[in-house]
C-alpha positions, 0 to 999 in steps of 0.5 A: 041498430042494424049493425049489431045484427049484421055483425051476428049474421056475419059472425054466423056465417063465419062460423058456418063456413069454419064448420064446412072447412073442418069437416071438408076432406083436404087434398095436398099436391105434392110439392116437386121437391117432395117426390123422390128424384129419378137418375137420368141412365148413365153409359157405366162401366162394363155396359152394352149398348149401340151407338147410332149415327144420325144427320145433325138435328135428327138425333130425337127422330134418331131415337124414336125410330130406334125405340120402335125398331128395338122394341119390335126386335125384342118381341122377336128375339127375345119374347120371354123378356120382352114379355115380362116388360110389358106385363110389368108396364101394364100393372101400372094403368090406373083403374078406372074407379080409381080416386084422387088420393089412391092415384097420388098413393099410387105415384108415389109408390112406384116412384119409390120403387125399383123400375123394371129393367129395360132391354133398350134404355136410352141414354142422353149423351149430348153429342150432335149426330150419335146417340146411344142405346144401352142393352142388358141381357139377353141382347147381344149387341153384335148379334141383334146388329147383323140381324136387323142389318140382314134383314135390311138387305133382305127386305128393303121394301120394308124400310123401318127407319129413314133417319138411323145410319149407322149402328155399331153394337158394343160388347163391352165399355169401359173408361176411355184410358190406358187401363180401361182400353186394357180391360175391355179389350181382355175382357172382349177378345178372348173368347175370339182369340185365345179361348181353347185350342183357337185357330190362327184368325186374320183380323183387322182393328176399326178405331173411331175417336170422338170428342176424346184427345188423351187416346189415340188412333195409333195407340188404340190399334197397337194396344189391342193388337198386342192384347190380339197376340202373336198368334193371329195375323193383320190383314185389314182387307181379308180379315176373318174378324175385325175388332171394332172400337168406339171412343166417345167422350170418356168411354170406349167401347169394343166388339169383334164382328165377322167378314159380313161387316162389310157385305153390310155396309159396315152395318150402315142401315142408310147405305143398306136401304140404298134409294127409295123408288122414288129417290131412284126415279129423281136420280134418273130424271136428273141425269 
């Protein structure tokens, strides 16, 4: 006799809980597949940048620094765009009353959104001991790299980075090919040596091949010197502007510099930096 009662209440409760189930407002989390897939950078075509070298396995603490060191250079070279960057950055704090179903909007939204360009935007390359930081205007590459160079030599006691050895800023990049060398190197050295009435210089060319086996040294140096033309002379100890190239993988990447280059160090932040006090104090005790 108690079955038949048990099976009401049971029935009531079903019923009961189907209601609260109904009236209860449903929250979904968003499947991985269900968000719009971020590209990872990319080196492309007719990008800027600095490459950076490193000690292997160094290369995460590498970029940190370099982040760091780049972002405090914005703020002082370029405060305009560096300002916009962070007004852009703090639009996307959430409120504080802001709810569970607002805050997923929110997401969403700004994935689907165009991000704001970076100035300094990193880019994985997978290759031990360097590592690359892609620039968009108003940065200058070469110019921004003399200037932190600078004022390492100005002011080592300040010493930003121990991990960062040399930087090598780039104009310019293009396909690691004939035709892409070609193209930089037109594109690259013609305000230097042919824009204007443009006086005989010196230079020098500064090739570094990495991980690349369809250019050569001895290729690269006779192509741009051919693109340099007649008119301006080789002189690889006093040159007037040395033409530097750099061949990763499958892009190459090209800069012209002035005489500091190697007053710099060959902009060597490492070599600049010289031993800490306490490096120089080990150095003497062990001798």
């Amino acid at each position: 006799m108690d079955a038949p009662g048990k099976r009401k209440r049971d029935n009531e409760h079903s019923g009961n809980q189907k209601k609260r189930t109904i009236t209860k407002k449903q929250w979904r989390v968003l499947r991985k597949n269900e968000y719009p897939a971020k590209q990872s950078a990319t080196i492309q075509p007719g990008d800027s940048g600095i490459w950076a070298t490193c000690n292997k396995g160094k290369e995460g603490k590498c970029v940190t620094e370099l982040r760091e060191l780049f972002n405090v250079y914005a703020e002082k070279l370029y405060p305009t765009a560096a300002t916009q960057q962070t007004s852009a950055a703090s639009q996307e704090l959430i409120a504080d009353d802001e709810d569970i179903e607002q805050a997923i909007q929110r997401e969403v939204a700004e994935i689907r959104k165009p991000s704001t360009p970076q100035l300094f935007t990193h880019v994985h390359i997978n290759m031990p001991c360097v590592v690359f930081f892609k620039t968009i205007a108003p940065v200058d590459p070469v110019s921004l790299v003399r200037q932190i160079c600078e004022d390492v030599l100005e002011h080592r006691e300040l010493k930003r980075t121990h991990f960062v050895m040399r930087l090598s800023p780039m104009t310019m990049i293009r396909r690691a090919s004939t035709e892409g060398l070609e193209k930089v190197a037109r594109e690259v050295l013609y305000t230097h040596f042919h824009q204007g009435p443009a006086s005989p210089k010196k230079f020098a060319i500064r090739p570094t091949i990495r991980n690349h086996d369809t250019l050569t040294r001895e290729e690269v140096i006779k192509q741009v010197a051919s693109i340099v033309g007649p008119n301006h002379s080789v002189d690889l100890k006093y040159y007037d502007l040395l033409i530097i190239v750099e061949i990763y993988k499958n892009v190459c990447g090209m800069a012209v510099v002035d005489g500091s280059f190697e007053r710099l160090k060959r902009y060597n932040v490492s070599e600049l930096l010289g031993p800490t006090p306490k490096d120089a104090i080990g150095q003497m005790a062990a001798a």
